[in-house]
N, C-alpha and C positions, 0 to 999 in steps of 0.2 A: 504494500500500500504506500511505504513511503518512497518509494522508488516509482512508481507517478505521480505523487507529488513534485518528487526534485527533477523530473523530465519536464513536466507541466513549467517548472518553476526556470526552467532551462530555454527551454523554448520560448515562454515568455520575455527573458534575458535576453535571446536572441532573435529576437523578431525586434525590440528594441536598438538593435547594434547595427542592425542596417542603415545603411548612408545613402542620405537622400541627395539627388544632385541639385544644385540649387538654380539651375535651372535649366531647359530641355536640352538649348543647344553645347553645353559643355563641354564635352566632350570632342565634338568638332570642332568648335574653338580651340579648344587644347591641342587638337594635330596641325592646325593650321598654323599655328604658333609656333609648334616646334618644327614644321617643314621650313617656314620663315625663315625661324634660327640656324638651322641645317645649310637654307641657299644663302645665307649671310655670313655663314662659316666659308663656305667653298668660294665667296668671292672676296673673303680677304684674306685665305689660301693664297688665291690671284694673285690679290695688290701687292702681297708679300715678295712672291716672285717675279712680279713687273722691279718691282722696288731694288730687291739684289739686281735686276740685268741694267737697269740701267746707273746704278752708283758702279760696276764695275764700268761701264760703257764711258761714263766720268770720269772715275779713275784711269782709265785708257791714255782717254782724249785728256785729262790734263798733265800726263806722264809725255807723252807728246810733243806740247808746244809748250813745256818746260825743257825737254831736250830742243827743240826750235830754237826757242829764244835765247838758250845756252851759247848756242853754235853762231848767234849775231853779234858781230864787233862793233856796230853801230850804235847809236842812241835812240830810247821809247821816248815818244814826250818829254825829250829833252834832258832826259835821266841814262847815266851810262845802261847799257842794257844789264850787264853783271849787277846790277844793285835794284832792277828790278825785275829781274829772274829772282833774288833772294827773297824780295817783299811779298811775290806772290809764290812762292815757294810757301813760306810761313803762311801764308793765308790758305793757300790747298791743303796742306798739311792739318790743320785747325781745323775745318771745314772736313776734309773726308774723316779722319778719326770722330767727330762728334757723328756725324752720319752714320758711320759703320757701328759708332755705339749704338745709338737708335734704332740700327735695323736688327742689331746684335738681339738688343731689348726686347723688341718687336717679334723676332721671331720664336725668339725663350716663351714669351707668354703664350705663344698661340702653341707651340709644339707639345703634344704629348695632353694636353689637356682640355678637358673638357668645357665647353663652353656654359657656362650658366644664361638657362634662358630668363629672361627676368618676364613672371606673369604678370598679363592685363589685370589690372583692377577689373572686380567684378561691374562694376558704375561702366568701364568703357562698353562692356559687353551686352549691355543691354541698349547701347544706340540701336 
């Protein structure tokens, strides 16, 4: 006897413990959201590696016409060329290392990990 009692008492437990959705379309908004997040993963996948081709494509082209203007005996705007080979030396120099850290940075946070989708407030979902 008291073993239908604590079934009775069980079941009524459990008919309570079901989750209700708060509302019909839930559910579809929820995949929609994470497909979103998924095609917004794979396109900054992308920008990542548009971003390495062309800071190397830079690095190139400013390795370049630093060997160019090395090799000119003449004067830039009036300035011996050897003093401003140096000045823009230092400024490539400055300029790619902060860049490379940035993409360094850039690529650490997206590699290996998982993207946090951040959910709609329930208030946008019901536009």
């Amino acid at each position: 006897m008291s073993s239908d009692k604590e079934e009775k008492l069980i079941r009524e437990l459990m008919g309570k413990s079901v989750a209700k959705m708060p509302f019909s379309d839930f559910e579809d908004k929820l995949m929609e959201q994470i497909h979103r997040g998924k095609e917004s993963s794979r396109s900054l996948l992308k920008d990542i590696k548009l971003s390495w081709f062309f800071f190397v494509v830079g690095t190139v082209f400013g390795l370049v016409i630093s060997i160019v203007v090395g090799q000119m005996q003449g004067t830039i705007f009036g300035y011996p060329a050897q003093r401003v080979l140096i000045i823009a030396q230092a400024v490539f120099v400055v300029f790619a290392l902060s860049q490379f850290d940035r993409l360094i940075g850039l690529a650490g946070n997206n590699s290996g990990k998982q993207r946090n989708i951040p959910l709609e407030t329930e208030e946008s979902w019901h536009e």
